[in-house]
Steps between C-alpha positions, in 0.01 A plus 500: 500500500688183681636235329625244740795724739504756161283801465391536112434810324163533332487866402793755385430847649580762243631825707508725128601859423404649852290494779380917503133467469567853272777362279284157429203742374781700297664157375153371399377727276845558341508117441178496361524749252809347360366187482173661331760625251676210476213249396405816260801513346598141403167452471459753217781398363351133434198628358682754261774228388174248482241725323763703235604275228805728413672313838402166410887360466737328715625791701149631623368149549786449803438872623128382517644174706729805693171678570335217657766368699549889678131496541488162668818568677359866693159260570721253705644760734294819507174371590653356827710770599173732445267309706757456801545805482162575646492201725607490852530126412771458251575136548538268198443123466809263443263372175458874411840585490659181352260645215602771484899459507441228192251776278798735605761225377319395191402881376891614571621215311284522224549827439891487489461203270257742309752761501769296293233383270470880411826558428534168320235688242648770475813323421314339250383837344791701470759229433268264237217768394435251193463201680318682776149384446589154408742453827227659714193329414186454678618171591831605610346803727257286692732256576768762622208625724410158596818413598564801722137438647656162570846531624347782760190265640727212530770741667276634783365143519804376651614758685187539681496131564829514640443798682164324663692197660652758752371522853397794646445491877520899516571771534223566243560868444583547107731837433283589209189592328464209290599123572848458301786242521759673645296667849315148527852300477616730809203358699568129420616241808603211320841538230359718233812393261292308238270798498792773450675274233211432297389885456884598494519229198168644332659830533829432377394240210199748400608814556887479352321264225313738368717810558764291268218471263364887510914627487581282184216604359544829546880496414379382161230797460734727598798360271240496228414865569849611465526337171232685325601825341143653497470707828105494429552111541689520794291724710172269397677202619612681830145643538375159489727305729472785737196483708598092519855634677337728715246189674794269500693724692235602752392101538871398516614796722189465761519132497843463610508807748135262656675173502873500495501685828520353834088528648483727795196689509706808466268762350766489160352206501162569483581793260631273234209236565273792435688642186498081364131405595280795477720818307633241231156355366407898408808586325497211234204639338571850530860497337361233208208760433689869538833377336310274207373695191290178371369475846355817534376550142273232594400597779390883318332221248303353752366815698463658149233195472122631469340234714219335231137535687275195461154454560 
């Protein structure tokens, strides 16, 4: 479209994974059973941690916020990549993917604000076991959960508004199979700096915020650990913290292979987009339920269930 002397961009044109009519069909039904197994998993994990009242305390309450935010997460970008992959047409409105760069925005920083809440309880369990319950009230939880729910709508807020006041007058050809900052920054015609500062700010004041928070948390635990002469003690603590570790290192080590490198389109690239939008989502709930005894001893609970018959 023609604005004046200056051709507008109405529609991004997302060139995904590849075009091999074989490899789509391939690339479809491998994305769609992970993301079958994805909303399975965290979703399971939500109704276990809902329905078993041996999980009702703080730490299951933000693994049930965990669950939902992986959940919503895969539904942002799988969907999309799914149906363009069996569309000839795989062009994407400018409304469409403003909306989905912010959902990206706000889930990612939620769930690194999420993240350090977790470790903050944990901190509060091993280091103050007395004072546990009375530090980590119901009160207390929601609004930690609020808050990150907050800071991460109000995050992808901006940047998306910033990002939206750039002109695109083409090309219109986006490197990727989902509409993210850094391929749709490439594209832009006008001075994209506001744009790159704002998300590099978010990044920096979110992401080393809360990576402050999870290591002196963590430092504590672990400096606790040490202290206590009962090996029994120490092993249960480092069971516990363990499965946490494990998703902040695949969410921290994903996220800043996907967005501290240059964009290029390079098929790395798309790797690590892959491995952060669509492999990530599965893992949470797998490593929470395989490496957590509570976890599964629900779970056996609730299959063991004899569904009651009404009439």
């Amino acid at each position: 479209m023609e604005v004046g002397n200056r051709t507008t961009v109405t529609a991004f044109v997302l060139l995904g994974l590849s075009n091999n009519p074989l490899i789509q069909g391939v690339l479809f039904v491998l994305f769609l059973v992970i993301y079958l197994l994805t909303l399975t998993g965290n979703l399971l994990v939500l109704l276990v941690i809902s329905t078993d009242s041996h999980l009702h305390s703080p730490m299951y309450f933000f693994l049930r916020h965990l669950s939902f935010l992986d959940a919503f997460y895969s539904s942002i970008i799988v969907p999309k990549l799914l149906e363009n992959l069996l569309s000839k047409k795989k062009t994407i409105s400018l409304l469409e993917c403003f909306t989905q760069i912010s959902l990206v925005i706000i889930s990612g920083a939620t769930e690194a604000c999420l993240l350090a809440v977790m470790a903050y309880d944990r901190f509060q369990a091993v280091c103050h076991p007395l004072l546990y319950m009375v530090a980590m009230n119901r009160k207390v939880c929601t609004g930690l959960v609020g808050a990150s729910w907050a800071i991460g709508i109000g995050t992808g807020l901006v940047d998306t508004i910033f990002l939206a006041q750039q002109h695109f007058c083409g090309p219109n050809l986006v490197h990727s199979f989902a509409c993210e900052a850094p391929p749709v920054l490439l594209l832009a015609c006008s001075d994209p700096y506001i744009s790159i500062a704002s998300i590099f700010t978010t990044m920096m004041v979110l992401g080393l915020g809360n990576f402050v928070l999870l290591l002196g948390s963590y430092t504590r635990i672990i400096t606790t650990a040490l202290g206590i002469n009962s090996a029994t003690g120490r092993n249960k603590i480092f069971s516990t913290c363990s499965s946490h570790i494990l998703v902040v290192t695949i969410f921290y080590g994903s996220g800043i292979f996907r967005y501290m490198t240059p964009a290029s389109g390079s098929a790395l690239e798309q790797v690590l987009s892959v491995q952060y939008s669509v492999v990530t989502p599965l893992l949470n709930p797998l490593i929470y339920s395989l490496k957590n005894q509570e976890v599964k001893a629900a779970l056996r609970r609730m299959l063991a269930r004899k569904p009651r018959l009404t009439f």
